[in-house]
N, C-alpha and C positions, 0 to 999 in steps of 0.2 A: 704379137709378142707382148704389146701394154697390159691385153687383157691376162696373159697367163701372170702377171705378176700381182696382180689384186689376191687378196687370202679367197676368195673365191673359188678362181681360175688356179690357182696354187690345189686345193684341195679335187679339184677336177681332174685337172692334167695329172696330179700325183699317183691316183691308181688308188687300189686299196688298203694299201700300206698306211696311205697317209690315214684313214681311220683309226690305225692301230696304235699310230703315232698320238693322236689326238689322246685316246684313250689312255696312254702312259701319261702324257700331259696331266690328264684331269687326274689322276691316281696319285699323280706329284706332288700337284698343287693344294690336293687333301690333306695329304699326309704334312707339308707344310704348315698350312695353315692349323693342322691340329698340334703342331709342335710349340709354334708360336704364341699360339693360346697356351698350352703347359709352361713353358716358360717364363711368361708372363705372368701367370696366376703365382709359381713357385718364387718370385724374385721376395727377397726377402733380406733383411739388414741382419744377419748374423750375432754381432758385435753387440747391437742391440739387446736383440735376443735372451745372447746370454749373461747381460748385464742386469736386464730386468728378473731372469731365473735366479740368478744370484739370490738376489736380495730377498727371495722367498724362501729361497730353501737354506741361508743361513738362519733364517727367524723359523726355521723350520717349518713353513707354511706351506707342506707341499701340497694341498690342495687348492690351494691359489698360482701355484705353478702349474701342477697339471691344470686347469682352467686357461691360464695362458697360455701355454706348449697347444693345445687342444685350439686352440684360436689362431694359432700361426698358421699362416698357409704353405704349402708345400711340404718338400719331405723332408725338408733340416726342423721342422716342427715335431712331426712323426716319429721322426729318431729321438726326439728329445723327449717328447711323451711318451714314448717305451720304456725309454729310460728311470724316468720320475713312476712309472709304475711300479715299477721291482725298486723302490730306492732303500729297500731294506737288506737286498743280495750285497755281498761283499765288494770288494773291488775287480774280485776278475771273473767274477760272475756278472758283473754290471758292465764288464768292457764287452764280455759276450753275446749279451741282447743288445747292446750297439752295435755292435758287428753285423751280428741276423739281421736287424733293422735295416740297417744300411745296405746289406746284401737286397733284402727286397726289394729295395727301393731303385737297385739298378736299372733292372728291366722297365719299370715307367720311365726312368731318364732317359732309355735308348730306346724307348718303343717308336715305332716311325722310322727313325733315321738310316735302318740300313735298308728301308723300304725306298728313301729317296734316293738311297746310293743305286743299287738296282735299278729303278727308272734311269739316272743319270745314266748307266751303261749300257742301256737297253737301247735306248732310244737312239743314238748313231751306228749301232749295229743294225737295226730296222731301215735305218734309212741308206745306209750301204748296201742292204741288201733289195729294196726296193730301185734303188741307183743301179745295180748290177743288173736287175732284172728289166728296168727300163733300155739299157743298151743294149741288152739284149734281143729283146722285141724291136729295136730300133735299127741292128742289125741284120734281124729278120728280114725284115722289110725292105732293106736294102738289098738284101740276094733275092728277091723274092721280086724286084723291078729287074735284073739281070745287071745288078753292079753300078747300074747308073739314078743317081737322084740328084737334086738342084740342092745349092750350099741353102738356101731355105730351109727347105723339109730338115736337112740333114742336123742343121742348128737347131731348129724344136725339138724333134726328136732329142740330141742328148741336152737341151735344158729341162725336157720334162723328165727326163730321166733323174736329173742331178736336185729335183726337187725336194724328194724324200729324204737327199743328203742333207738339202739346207735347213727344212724341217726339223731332221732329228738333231742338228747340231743346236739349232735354237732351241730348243728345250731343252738338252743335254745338257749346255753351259749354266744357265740359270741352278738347273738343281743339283748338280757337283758344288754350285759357291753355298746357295744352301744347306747341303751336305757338311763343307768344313765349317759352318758357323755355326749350327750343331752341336756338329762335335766336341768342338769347344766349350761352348756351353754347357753342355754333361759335362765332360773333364773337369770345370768347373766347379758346378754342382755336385760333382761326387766327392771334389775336396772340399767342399764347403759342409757337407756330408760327415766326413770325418772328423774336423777340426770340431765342429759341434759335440759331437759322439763322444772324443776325447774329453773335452772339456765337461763336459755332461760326467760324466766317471768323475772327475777329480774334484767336481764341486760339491757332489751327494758325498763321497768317501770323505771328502775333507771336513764335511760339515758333521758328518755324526761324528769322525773320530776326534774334533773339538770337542762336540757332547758328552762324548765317554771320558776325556782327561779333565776336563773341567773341572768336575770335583776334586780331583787329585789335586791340579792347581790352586784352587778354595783352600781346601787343607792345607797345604805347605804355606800360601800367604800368611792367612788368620796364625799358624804357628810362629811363623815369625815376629806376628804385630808383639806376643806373647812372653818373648824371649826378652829378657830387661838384658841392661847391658852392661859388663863385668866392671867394678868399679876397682878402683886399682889400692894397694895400702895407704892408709892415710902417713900423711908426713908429720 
């Protein structure tokens, strides 16, 4: 009984199943681990971001913004050099190509994750199903001695049975918490996504349409400086 509980003797005892098992494991643990790196590479100060865009594209330097948007990592960078490309489109033509941008950008934030979700489900139905199929042989065996066998045999038989249960829950658990943390993270990231997008529209439109009143403003000052001031009858 020591021996079947070594990962060994665990992959022995289990049957074939537990191969299949292993194999959703490593298919998990990829797809984790390539999520963990995207989200890592994508972490990115926002607030920042659009503090430093600012100040380009009021001095109208948007080639020093694209330059920086274009050095930002991840997709709140993406969305905002799309944006600084067309920053001649109006306002709701500029909320548009944020939008498209950020639609793109979905599918990289959820790529993987519904792959870990599927393993997470996969893998205690495998191991139920290998569980079922071991008592099953297990009660083969037992009609097949004519009903009689020693609490010995009869105890191995269903632990080696219940192996591929405890198998697929152990991996199950792990990439379900994986799964919601995730998740999260994209929901995040997509609203971190927008609030850029947005902001990005309001900073290009505010800035030319400063540009274009400007003169107007010029004018009506310097008219003022112009205007002397009524002097009243003398007494």
């Amino acid at each position: 009984m020591l021996a079947l509980l070594e990962p060994s003797g665990l992959i022995e005892q289990g049957g074939p199943l537990v191969w299949v098992l292993l194999a959703i494991a490593f298919v998990g643990s990829v797809c984790v681990v390539e999520r963990m790196f995207f989200f890592h590479r994508s972490r990115i100060n926002v607030g920042d971001l659009l503090v430093g865009l600012s100040h380009h594209i009021r001095r109208r330097a948007f080639a020093e913004a694209l330059h920086e948007s274009a050095r930002a990592p991840g997709p709140v960078g993406r969305v905002a050099h799309a944006a600084l490309l067309r920053y001649y489109l109006s306002r709701a033509d500029l909320r548009d190509i944020v939008q498209e941008a950020g639609q793109l950008e979905v599918p990289r934030i959820e790529k993987n994750i519904r792959a870990i979700l599927a393993m997470s489900l996969l893998a205690p139905l495998v191991g139920m199903l290998g569980t079922l199929l071991g008592m099953l042989d297990t009660f083969q065996k037992v009609s097949e001695q004519g009903g009689f066998t020693g609490p010995a045999e009869l105890s191995t038989g269903v632990f080696t049975a219940l192996v591929t249960s405890v198998i697929g829950l152990t991996i199950a658990v792990p990439l379900y918490l994986f799964y919601l943390y995730f998740l999260g993270r994209a929901k995040r990231l997509v609203h971190r996504i927008e609030r850029a997008g947005i902001e990005m529209v309001h900073l290009i439109a505010d800035a030319r349409e400063e540009e274009e009143y400007a003169p107007f403003r010029g004018e009506v000052t310097a008219g003022r400086k112009h205007v002397k001031p009524k002097t009243g009858p003398a007494k």
